[in-house]
N, C-alpha and C positions, 0 to 999 in steps of 0.2 A: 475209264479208258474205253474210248469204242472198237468194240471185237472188227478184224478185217470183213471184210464183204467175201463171199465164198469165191466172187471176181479176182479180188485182190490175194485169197488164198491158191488160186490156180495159177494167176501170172509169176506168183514167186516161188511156189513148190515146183514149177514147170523149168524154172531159169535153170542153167548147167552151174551157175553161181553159186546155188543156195544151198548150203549144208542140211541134211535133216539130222533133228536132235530126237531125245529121247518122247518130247510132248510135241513133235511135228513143228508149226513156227516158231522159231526163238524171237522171243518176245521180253529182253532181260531189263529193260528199262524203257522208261516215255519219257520222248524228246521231244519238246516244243509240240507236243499235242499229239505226238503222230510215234506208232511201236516201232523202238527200233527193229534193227532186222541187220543180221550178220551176214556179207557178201565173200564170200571167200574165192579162189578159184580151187578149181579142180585138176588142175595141171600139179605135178609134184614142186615140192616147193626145198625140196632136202638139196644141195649141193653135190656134186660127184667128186670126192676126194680124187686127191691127186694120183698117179700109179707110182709104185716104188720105183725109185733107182735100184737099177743093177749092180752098181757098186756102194761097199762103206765109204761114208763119209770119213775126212783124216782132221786132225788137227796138228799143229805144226808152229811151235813159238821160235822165235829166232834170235838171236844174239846179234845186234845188228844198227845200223844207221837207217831210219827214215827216210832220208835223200836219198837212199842207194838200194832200195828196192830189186831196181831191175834187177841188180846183181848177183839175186837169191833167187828170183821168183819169176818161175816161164810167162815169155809175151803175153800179152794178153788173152791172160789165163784166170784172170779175176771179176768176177761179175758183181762185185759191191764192195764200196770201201768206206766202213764207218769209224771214224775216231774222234779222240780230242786231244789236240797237240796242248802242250802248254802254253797258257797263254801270257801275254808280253809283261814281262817285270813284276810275274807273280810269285815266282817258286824257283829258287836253285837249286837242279835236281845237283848239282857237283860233279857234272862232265862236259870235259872240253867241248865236245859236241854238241853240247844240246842248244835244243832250240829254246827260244823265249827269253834268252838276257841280252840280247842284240841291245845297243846304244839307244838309238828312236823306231818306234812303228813304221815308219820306212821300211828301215833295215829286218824289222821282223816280218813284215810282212813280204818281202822280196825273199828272205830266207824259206817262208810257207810255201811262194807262187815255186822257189826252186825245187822244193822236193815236190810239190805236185808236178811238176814237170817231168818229173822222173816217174810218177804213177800213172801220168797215161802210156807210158810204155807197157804195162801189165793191166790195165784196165779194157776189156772190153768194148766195144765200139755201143753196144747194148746195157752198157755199165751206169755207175755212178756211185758217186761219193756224198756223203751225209757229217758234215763239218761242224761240230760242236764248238765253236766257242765264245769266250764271252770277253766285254770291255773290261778298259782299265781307266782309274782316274791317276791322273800325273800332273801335276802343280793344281790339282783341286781343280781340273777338268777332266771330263771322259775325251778319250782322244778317238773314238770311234774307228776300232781295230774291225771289228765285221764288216763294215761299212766299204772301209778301206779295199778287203780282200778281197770283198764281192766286186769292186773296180777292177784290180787289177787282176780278178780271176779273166774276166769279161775281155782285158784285154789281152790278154795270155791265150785264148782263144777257147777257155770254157763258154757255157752256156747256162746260167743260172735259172733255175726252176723256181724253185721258194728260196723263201725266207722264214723258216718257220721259227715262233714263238715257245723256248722250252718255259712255261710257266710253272718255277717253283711253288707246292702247295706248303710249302715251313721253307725258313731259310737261319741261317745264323745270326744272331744279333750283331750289328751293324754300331759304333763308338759315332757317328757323324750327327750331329744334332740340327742342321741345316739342310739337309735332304733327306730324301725317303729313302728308306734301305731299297739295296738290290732284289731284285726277288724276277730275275727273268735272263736267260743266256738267249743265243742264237744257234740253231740249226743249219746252215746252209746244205742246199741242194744243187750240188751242179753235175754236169752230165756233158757229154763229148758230140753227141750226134744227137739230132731230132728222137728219133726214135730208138729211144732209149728203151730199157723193159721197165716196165708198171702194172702194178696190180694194183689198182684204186678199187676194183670191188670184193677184194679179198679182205682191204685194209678197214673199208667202209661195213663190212659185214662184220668185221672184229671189233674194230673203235668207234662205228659212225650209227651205227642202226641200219645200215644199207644207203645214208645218204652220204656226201663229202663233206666228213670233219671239220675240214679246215686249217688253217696252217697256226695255230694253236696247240702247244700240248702241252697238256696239264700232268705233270710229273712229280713228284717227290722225293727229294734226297734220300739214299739207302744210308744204313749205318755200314759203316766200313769198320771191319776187327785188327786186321789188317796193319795198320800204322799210314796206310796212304792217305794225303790229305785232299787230295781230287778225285774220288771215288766217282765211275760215268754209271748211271742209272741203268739198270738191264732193260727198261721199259722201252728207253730211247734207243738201244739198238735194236729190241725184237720189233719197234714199230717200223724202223729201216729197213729190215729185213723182209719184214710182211710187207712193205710197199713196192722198194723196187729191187730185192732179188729171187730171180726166179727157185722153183722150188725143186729142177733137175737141169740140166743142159747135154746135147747134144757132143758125146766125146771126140766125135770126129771135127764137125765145122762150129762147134761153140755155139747150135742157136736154141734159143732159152722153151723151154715147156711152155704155149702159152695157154690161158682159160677160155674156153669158149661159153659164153652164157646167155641170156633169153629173158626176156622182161616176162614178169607173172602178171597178174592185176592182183594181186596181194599187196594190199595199205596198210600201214602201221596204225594198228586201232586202239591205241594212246593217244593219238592224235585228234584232238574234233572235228579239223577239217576234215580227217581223212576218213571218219566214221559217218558227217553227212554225203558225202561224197558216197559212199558205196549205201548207204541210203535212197538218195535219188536213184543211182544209178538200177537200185532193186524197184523202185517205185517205178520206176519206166522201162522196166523190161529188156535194158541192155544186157547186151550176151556178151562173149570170149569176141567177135567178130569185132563190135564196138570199141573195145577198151584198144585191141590189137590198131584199129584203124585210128585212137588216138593217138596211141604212143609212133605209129608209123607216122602224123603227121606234125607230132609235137605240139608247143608253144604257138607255135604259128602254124597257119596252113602253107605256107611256102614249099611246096614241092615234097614233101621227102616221104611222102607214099608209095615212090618205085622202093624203098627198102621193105614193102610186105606184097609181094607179089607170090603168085604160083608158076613164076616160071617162065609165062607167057610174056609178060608186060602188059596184058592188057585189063589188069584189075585195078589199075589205079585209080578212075574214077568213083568206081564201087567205093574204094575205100575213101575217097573225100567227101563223096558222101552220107556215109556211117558216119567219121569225124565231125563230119558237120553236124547231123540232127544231135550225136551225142553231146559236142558240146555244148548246143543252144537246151538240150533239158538241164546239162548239167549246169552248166553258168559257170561261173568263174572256180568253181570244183572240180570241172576237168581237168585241173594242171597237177591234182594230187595224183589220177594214174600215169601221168609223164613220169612220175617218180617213183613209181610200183617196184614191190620187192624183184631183184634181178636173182635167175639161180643159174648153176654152173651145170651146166649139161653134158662136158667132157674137155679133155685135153687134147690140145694140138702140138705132136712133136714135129722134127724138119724133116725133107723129102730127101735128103741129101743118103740114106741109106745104109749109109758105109757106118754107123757107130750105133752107139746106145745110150742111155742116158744115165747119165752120174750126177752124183751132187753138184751145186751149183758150188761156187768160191767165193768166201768173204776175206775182204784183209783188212787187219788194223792195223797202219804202220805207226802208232804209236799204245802201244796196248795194254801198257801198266802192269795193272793186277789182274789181267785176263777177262774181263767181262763180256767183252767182243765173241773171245773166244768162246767162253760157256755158255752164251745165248745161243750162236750158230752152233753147236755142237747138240745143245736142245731140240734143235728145230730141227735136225737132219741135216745141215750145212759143213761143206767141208771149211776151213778157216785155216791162215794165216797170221800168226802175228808180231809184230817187231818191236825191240825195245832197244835202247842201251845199255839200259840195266837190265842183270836178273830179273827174275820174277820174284815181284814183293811180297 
């Protein structure tokens, strides 16, 4: 391997980039002829936890009808609503009331849109709901019940976000010898108003490696002791809860804790591309100024440099031009720091003055064996939840 040039030891010991190790250049492997070299930033890269709520979080099971929410549970006092209703002509729970034995999918699915109709009265304008459920075959067809509801969610006047994939990693053996067992439900996301609350980099820092997952989740059936035959996965509601409910709320005007955070130039150095990428970028003497001017101008140079300004407005050319030389050394590598680790630099509560902040509210108005409950109670979350029956 050829030693650097005492040139090439001064432009990378000089960078604000470059870590020094215990034998001065880290030198841990040769790549394609040439040392590697570890780019890190120097900006902190730790996360700033959340501040406590002022108040305990409560939990609170109820004895109760699904449809008739309102009736137990102050207006729009809930900031997340995850469950799984039964689904159509699977399971007679043996009450008048229940949902799921309706005649046709029609009728069950208009029986769903009603009690969601009664959940936006307690739900949030900043809210949403994360809808578990799954088909049915009926004369040796699936009659495409998700499908159905996300219709008539849409026109009920929800606004459907995802569709996400709960993908079972085991499932139950399956008697049908003409098709493939099931091995997949649905998730629905829907939500009331645009600006719903989300934390996509809270969830992506847990499940995604700092990038977006995708609407995919790879989950596993729990063993249930219990005697219930529809056990809901804690994965799938602690992943609801870490995406869209906040982690305090505003007691007075209900507006949610949000995250304020900061693009690093920290690349995931698992990645190949993302190790020659901070390579080059050490080979040619790019600084914090470069990488910032990338990520200001993105994918494209299309304008969006006025978002790294000092103030003035008048650095925006400066920075298209950083952008540019950097991505002409870098070539088509500069799109790995578009996607540089993001950290959390603080919280934003509301201006409104008059309150403090408490736990956020999750409800499940259909809640079984409690799982809803003992995830949000986990996490700091106050919780709600409804059944017809007892607690199994």
């Amino acid at each position: 391997m050829t030693a650097p040039t005492r040139r090439q030891k001064e432009a990378i010991t000089a960078s604000p980039l470059y870590i020094q190790g215990d034998i001065g250049l880290h030198q841990p492997k040769v790549s394609e002829g040439k040392p590697a070299v570890r780019l890190v930033s120097v900006e902190a890269s730790v996360d700033m936890p959340p501040p406590a709520s002022s108040q305990p979080a409560f939990v609170q099971r109820i004895l109760g009808d699904a449809t008739r929410v309102s009736s137990v549970i102050p207006a729009k006092s809930v900031d997340l609503i995850v469950t799984s209703p039964p689904y159509w002509q699977k399971r007679d729970y043996g009450h008048a009331d229940q949902l799921g034995q309706e005649a046709t999918p029609a009728e069950y699915v208009q029986a769903l849109i009603g009690a969601m109709r009664d959940w936006k009265k307690v739900l949030k304008n900043t809210g949403s709901i994360f809808l578990n459920v799954g088909d049915t075959y009926h004369k040796r067809s699936l009659v495409g019940i998700p499908g159905r509801i996300e219709a008539a969610a849409v026109d009920d006047g929800w606004i459907v976000r995802n569709r996400i994939i709960w993908a079972k990693t085991s499932g139950m053996p399956e008697p049908a010898k003409n098709r493939l067992a099931s091995r997949h439900e649905y998730i629905i996301h829907l939500v009331l108003k645009p600006n719903y609350y989300y934390d996509l980099h809270g969830y992506s820092q847990k499940y995604g490696n700092g990038s977006n997952p995708g609407d995919i989740w790879y989950v596993g059936l729990e063993r249930d002791t219990g005697g219930h035959l529809a056990p809901f996965p804690s994965e799938i509601v602690e992943r609801a809860i870490t995406l869209a409910c906040p982690y305090s709320v505003c007691s007075h005007c209900g507006t949610p804790l949000e995250r304020e955070w900061k693009r690093t130039a920290e690349l995931d150095e698992s990645r190949p591309q993302a190790r020659r990428a901070m390579q080059l970028a050490l080979e040619h003497g790019l600084g914090p100024e470069h990488i910032a001017a990338i990520q200001a101008t993105g994918i494209t140079d299309a304008g969006k440099a006025k978002s790294y300004q000092n103030g003035t407005g008048r650095n925006s050319e400066e920075v298209q031009r950083l952008a540019k030389h950097a991505k002409k050394v870098l070539g088509g590598y500069f799109r790995e720091f578009t996607f540089a680790k993001r950290v959390t630099t603080g919280w934003k509560a509301c201006a409104c003055g008059q309150g403090e902040m408490v736990p956020s509210v999750v409800l499940d108005p259909f809640v079984g064996t409690g799982t809803t409950l003992d995830v949000a109670a986990r996490l700091g979350h106050s919780a709600y939840g409804i059944d017809l029956n007892p607690a199994v």
